[in-house]
C-alpha positions in Angstrom: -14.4 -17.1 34.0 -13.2 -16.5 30.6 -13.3 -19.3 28.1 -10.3 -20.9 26.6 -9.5 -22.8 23.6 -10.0 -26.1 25.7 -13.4 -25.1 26.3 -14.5 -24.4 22.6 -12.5 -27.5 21.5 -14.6 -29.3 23.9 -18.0 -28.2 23.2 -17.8 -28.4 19.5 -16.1 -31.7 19.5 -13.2 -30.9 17.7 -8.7 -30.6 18.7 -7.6 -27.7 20.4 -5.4 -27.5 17.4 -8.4 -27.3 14.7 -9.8 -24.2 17.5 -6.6 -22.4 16.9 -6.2 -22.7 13.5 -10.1 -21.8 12.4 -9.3 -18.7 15.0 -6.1 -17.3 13.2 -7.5 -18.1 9.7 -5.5 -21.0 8.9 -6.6 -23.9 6.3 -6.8 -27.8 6.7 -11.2 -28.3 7.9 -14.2 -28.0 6.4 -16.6 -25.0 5.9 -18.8 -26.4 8.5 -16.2 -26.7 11.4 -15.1 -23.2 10.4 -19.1 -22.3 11.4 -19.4 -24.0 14.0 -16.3 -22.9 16.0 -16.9 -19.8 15.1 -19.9 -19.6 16.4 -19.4 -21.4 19.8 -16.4 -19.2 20.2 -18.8 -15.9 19.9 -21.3 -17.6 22.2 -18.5 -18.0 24.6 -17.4 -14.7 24.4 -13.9 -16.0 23.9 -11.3 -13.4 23.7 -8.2 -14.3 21.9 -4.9 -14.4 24.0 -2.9 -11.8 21.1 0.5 -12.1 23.6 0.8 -15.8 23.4 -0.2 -16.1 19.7 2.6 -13.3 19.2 5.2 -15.2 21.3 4.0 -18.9 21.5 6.7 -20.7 21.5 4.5 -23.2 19.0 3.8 -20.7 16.4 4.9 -17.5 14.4 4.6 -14.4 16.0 1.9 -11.9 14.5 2.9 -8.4 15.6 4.7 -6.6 12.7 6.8 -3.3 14.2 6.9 0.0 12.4 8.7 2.4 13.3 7.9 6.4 12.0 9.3 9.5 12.3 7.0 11.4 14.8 3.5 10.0 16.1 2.2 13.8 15.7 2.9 13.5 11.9 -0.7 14.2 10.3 0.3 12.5 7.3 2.2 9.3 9.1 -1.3 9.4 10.7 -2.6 7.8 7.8 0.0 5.7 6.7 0.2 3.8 9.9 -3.9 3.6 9.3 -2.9 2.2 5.8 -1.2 -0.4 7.5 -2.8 -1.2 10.5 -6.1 -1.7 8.2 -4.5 -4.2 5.8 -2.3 -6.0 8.6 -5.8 -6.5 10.6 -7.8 -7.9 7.8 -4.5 -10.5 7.4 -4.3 -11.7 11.1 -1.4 -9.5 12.1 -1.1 -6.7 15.2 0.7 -3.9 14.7 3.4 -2.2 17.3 4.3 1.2 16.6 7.4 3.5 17.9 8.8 6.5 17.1 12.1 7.8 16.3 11.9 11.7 15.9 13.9 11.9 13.4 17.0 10.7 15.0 18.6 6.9 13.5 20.3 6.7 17.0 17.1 6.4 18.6 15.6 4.2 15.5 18.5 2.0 16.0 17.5 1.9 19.8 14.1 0.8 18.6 14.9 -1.6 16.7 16.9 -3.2 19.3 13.8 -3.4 21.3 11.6 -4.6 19.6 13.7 -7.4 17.6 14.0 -9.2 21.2 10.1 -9.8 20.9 10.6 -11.8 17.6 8.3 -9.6 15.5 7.0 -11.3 12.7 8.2 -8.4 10.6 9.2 -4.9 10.4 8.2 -1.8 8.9 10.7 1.4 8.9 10.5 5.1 7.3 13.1 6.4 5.5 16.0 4.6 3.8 18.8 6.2 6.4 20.0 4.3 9.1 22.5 3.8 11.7 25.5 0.9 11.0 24.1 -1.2 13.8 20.1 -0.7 12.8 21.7 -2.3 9.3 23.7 -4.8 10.7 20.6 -6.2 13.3 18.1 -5.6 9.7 19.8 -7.9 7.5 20.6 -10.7 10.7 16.7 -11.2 11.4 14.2 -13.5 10.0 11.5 -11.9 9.4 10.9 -9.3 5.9 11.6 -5.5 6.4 10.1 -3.0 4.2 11.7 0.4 3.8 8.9 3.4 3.1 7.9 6.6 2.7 11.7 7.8 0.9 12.0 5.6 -2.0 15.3 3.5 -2.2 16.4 1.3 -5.4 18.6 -1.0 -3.4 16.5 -1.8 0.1 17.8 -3.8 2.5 15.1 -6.0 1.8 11.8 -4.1 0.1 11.0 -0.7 -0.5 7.8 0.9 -1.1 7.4 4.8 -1.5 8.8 7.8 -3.6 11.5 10.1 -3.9 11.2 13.3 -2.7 13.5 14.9 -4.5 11.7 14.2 -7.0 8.8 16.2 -5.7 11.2 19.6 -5.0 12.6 18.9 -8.7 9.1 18.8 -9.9 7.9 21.5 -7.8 10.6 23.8 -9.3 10.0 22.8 -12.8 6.5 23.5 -12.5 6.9 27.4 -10.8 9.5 27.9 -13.6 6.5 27.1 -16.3 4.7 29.6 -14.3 6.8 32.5 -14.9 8.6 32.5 -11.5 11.8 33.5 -11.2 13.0 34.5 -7.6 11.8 31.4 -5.2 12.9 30.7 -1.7 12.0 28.2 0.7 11.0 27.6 4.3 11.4 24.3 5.9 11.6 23.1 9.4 13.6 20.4 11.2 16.7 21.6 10.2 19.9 18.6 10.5 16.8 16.1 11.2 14.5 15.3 8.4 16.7 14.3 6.2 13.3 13.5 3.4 12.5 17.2 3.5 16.1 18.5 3.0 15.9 15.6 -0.3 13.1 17.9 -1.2 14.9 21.0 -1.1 17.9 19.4 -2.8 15.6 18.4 -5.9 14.0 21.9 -6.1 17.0 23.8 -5.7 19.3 22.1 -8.2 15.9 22.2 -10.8 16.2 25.8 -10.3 20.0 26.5 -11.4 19.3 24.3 -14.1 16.9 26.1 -15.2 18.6 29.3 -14.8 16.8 30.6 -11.7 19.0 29.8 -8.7 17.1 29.9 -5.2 17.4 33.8 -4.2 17.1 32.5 -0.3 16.2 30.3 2.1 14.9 29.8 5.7 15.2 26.5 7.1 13.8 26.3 10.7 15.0 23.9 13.5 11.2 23.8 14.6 8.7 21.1 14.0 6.7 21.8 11.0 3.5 23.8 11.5 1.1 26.6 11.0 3.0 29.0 13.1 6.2 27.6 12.3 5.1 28.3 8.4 3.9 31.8 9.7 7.1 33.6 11.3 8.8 31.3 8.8 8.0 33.6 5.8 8.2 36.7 7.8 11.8 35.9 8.4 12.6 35.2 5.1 10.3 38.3 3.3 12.5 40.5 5.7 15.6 39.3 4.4 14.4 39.2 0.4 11.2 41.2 0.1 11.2 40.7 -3.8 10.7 36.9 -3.6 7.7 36.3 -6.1 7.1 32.6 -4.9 8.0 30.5 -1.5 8.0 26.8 -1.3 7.2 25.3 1.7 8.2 21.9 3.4 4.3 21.0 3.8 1.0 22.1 3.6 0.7 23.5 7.4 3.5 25.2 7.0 2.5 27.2 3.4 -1.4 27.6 5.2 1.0 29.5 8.1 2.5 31.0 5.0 -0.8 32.3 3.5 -2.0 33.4 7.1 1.2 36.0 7.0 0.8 37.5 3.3 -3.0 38.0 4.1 -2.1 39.6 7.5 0.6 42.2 5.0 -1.9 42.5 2.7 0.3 40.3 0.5 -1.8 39.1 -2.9 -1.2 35.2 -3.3 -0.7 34.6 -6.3 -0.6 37.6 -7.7 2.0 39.2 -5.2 4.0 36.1 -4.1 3.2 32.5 -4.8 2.8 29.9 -1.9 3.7 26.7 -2.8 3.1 23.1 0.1 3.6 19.6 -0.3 1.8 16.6 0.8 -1.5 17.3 0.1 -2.9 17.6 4.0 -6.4 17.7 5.2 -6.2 20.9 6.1 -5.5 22.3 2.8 -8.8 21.3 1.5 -10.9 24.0 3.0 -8.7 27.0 1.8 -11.0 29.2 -0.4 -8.3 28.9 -2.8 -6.9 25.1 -3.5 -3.2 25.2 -2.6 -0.4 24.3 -5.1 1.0 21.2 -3.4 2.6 17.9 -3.7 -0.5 14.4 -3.6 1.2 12.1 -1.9 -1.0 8.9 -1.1 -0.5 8.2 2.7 -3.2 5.5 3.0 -2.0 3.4 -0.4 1.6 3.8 0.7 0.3 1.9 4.0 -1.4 -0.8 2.7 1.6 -1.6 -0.1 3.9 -2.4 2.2 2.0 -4.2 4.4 0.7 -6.5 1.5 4.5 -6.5 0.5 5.7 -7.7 4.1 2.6 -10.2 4.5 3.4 -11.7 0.9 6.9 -12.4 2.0 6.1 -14.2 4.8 3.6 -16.7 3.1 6.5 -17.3 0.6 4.2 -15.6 -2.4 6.7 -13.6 -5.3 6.4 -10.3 -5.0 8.7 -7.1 -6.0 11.9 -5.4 -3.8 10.7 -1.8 -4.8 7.3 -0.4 -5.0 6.8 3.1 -6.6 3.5 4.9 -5.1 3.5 7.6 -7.6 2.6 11.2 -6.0 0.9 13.4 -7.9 1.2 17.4 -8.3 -2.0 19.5 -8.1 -1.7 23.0 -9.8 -3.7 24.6 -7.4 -4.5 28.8 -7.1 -1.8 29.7 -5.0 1.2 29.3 -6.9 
């Protein structure tokens, strides 16, 4: 039979209250009858009960909901591990969902997961639905706005703007002598972050007097293939491109894969350009000119942000997580 507060309260002579408050990392007892419970709760081989401290009718609910764009995402991979890490250490659970890129079905989500009472929520991108707003701004608990970097959240915002990163993408190829860029993306009409991207690095272009010869923006999730056919599209359409940006890393390794298979020179033939900064890049023989962007710290900010709120402790509306561009070989 699986022990209960009642029984550690029992044996170590204490209130079931004092059990439940050394066991969630609360205040209000001594060092020694944080020891002691401890310790008779580990001999007991108590399991806490995370359902009823989430929804106890008697205390704040722990789970925090974030919602991301795809569960597949490599880098949302380590944001959510960003968060899940720091939200652990502070006593909280995290719930996760997924909206594909759609604010209908974030909005649905949201919906959901606001009838639990979640302690707070955590929600990529800055562009939602009416309704998503309207429920936002009627609950309790804190909401913190990442990944796309928005100056006037609905609450907080932590993250950076990606256009931005195209702008600074473009300015940096300019410096670098080239002067007929295109572009391959994916999730064309649904990621609205990378099409920020490719408004930045565009408009940098025409500025600088080197408009964006073409572009190939792919209704396909973003990947090595997708990177691969990608810039065999576009190369058939404007053969004299002399550099390609790409909406992330997989997709400019696909890219790479396809100028080596046409015996393409990169970067002396054509430049590749990612962004992100993925794993994956990091055993090219060549390091690939990209976009850092620090998942992990990203995480972690706004679940310190969203726990800080809810103790009540100052903290600021907008976080910047700067990213950072790496020159790399290929570009």
């Amino acid at each position: 039979m699986k022990a209960n507060l009642e029984d550690i309260a029992r044996e170590a002579g204490v209130s079931r209250m004092t059990v439940s408050r050394v066991l969630r990392g609360g205040s209000g007892f001594s060092d020694a009858t944080r020891d002691k419970v401890t310790l008779i709760a580990a001999r007991l081989g108590y399991v806490p009960n995370r359902l009823a401290a989430a929804f106890g009718a008697d205390q704040a609910s722990t789970l925090v909901g974030m919602c991301v764009p795809r569960l597949t995402s490599g880098l949302f991979g380590h944001v959510l591990d960003g968060v899940d890490r720091a939200l652990t250490r502070l006593g909280y659970q995290l719930m996760i969902g997924a909206n594909n890129h759609a604010p209908e079905e974030e909005e649905a989500w949201v919906r959901q997961v606001t009838a639990w009472r979640p302690a707070g929520l955590i929600l990529s991108g800055r562009t939602h639905t009416p309704g998503t707003v309207d429920m936002l701004r009627s609950t309790a608990g804190p909401v913190v706005e990442i990944w796309d970097l928005t100056t006037s959240p609905i609450d907080m915002s932590v993250g950076f703007s990606h256009e931005d990163c195209g702008a600074e993408m473009a300015q940096f190829l300019v410096r670098r002598g080239r002067r007929r860029a295109g572009y391959v993306g994916a999730l064309a009409r649904a990621d609205v972050m990378g099409a920020a991207r490719l408004q930045g690095f565009a408009e940098t272009l025409s500025r600088a007097g080197h408009p964006l010869v073409a572009r190939e923006v792919l209704h396909d999730a973003p990947g090595f293939y997708a990177g691969f056919y990608g810039l065999e599209t576009l190369l058939s359409r404007e053969p004299r491109l002399d550099v390609v940006y790409f909406h992330n890393d997989e997709m400019a390794i696909g890219g790479l894969a396809y100028a080596q298979s046409r015996g393409l020179r990169v970067p002396e033939d054509i430049g590749i350009a990612g962004w992100g900064g993925m794993e994956a890049a990091s055993i090219l023989p060549r390091r690939l000119t990209t976009t850092i962007v620090p998942t992990t710290a990203i995480g972690k900010a706004a679940a310190l942000a969203l726990v800080a709120r809810l103790k009540g402790e100052p903290g600021q509306d907008v976080t910047v997580i700067p990213t950072r561009l790496e020159p790399g070989e290929t570009g």
